[in-house]
C-alpha positions in Angstrom: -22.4 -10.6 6.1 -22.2 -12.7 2.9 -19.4 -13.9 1.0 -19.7 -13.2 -2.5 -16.8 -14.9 -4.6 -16.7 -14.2 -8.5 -14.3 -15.8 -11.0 -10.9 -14.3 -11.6 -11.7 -11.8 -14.6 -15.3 -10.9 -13.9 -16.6 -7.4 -13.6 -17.0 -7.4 -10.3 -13.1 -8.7 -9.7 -11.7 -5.7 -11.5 -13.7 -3.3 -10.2 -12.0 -4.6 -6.8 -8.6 -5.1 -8.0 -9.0 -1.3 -9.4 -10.1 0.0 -6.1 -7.4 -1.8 -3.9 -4.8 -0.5 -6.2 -6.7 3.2 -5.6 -6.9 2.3 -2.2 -3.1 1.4 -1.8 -2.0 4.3 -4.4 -3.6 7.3 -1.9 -1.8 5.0 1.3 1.7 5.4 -0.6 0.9 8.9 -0.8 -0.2 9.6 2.5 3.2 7.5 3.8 5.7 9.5 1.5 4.3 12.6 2.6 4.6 11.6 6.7 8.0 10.8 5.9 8.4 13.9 4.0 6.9 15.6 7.4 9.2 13.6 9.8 12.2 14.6 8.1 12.0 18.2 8.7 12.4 17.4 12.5 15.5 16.9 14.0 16.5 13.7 15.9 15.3 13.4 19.2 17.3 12.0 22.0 15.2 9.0 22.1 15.1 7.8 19.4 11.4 8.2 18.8 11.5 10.1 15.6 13.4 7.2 14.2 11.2 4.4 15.8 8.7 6.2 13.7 10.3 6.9 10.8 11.1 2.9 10.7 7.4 2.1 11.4 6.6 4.5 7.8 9.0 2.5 6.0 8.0 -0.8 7.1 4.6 0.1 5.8 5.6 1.8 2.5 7.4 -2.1 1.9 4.3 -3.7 3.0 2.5 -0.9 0.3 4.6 -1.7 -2.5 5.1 -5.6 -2.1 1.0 -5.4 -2.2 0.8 -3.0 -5.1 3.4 -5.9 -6.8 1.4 -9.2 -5.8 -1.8 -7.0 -7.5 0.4 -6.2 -11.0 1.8 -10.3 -11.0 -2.4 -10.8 -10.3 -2.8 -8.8 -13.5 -0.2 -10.0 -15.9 -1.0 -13.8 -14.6 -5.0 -13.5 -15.9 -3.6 -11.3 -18.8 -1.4 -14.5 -19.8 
């Protein structure tokens, strides 16, 4: 496998930064709506359901901080 690097603001670039934000937009999605799912069950005794509705947020804040560092990408090449 080769490493292909371009500068920041080529064609190629955007094109990526446009499909990591696609990529990251459907994971959101697919999170919200496992949450949505997992709150329709009730509680179990141990604490499982929670462990996992934990592990769903965790990954919706790792989502969001990486759908952030991609917008401060943006507006610093914009500037």
């Amino acid at each position: 496998m080769t490493l292909v690097t371009f500068g920041i603001g080529s064609p190629a670039e955007h094109i990526g930064v446009q499909e990591a934000r696609r990529r990251l937009e459907r994971a959101r999605e697919v999170r919200l709506a496992q949450l949505e799912a997992l709150n329709r069950f009730e509680p179990t005794a141990d604490g499982v359901l929670v462990s996992q509705k934990n592990a769903v947020r965790r990954a919706l804040v790792g989502i969001d901080n990486a759908l952030a560092r991609l917008d401060d990408r943006r507006l610093r090449h914009v500037l």
